[in-house]
N, C-alpha and C positions, 0 to 999 in steps of 0.2 A: 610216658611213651610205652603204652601197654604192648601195641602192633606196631614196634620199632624194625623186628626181625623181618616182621611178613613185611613194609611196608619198603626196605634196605632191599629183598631178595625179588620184591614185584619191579623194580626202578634196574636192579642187575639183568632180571631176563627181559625187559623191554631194552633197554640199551644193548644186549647181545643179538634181541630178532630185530633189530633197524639193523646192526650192521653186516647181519646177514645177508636181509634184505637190501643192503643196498650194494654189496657183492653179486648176490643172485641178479637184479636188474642190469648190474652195468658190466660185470665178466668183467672186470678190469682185473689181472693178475698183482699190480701191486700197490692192492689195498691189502696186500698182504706184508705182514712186519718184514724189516728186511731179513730177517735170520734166516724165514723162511723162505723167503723169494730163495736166498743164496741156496740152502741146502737142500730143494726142491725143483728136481729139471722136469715138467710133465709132460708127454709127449703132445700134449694138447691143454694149453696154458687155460683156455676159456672155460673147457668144460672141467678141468681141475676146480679152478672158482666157483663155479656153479653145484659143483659137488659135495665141496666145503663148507658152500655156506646153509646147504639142505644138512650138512652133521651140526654146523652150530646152531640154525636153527632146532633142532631137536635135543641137545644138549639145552639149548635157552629154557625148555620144557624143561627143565629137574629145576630150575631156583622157582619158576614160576608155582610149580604146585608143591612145593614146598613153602613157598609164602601164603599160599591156599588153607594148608594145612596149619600154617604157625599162627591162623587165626585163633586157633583152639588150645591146639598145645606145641610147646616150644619142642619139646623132646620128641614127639612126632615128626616135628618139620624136619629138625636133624637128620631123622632117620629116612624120612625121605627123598631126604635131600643127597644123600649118600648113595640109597641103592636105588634113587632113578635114575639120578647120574650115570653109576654103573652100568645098569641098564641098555639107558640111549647111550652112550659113549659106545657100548658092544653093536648094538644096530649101526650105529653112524661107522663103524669100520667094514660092513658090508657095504654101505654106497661107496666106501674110498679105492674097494679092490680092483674093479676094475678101471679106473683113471689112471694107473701107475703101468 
């Protein structure tokens, strides 16, 4: 299992962008866990959802090119795995500022 990593982190950001995407298509407020239904009042529940799921889709983006990269080298994919995240996780807090 040479591409164990890339093959574990391509299967993580496909099963994050469907569930994104199926937040983004359907605005349903709770397909959201309930922790955060609870601790989450948004002034406009729809576009909250739709908002969230354009940060987790972007987010899904850090396993996915990191499994890209862990074609080549492991230590690579690490590192990118770490600071794309970082990254998109900083973008993805500018779409959430104005929904709150």
């Amino acid at each position: 299992m040479e591409y164990a990593y890339s093959i574990l982190m391509g299967i993580f950001s496909v099963v994050l962008l469907l569930y994104a995407g199926l937040m983004a298509l359907t605005k349903d407020y709770t397909l959201l866990p309930l922790r955060a239904r609870v601790s989450v009042k948004p002034k406009d529940p729809k576009k909250y959802t739709v908002q969230l799921s354009k940060v987790i889709a972007l987010t899904a983006l850090s396993p996915a090119l990191s499994a890209l990269v862990g074609l080549w080298s492991d230590v690579s994919a690490v590192i990118v795995l770490i600071v794309s995240a970082v990254i998109f996780i900083w973008i993805g807090t500018g779409f959430m500022k104005n929904v709150q």
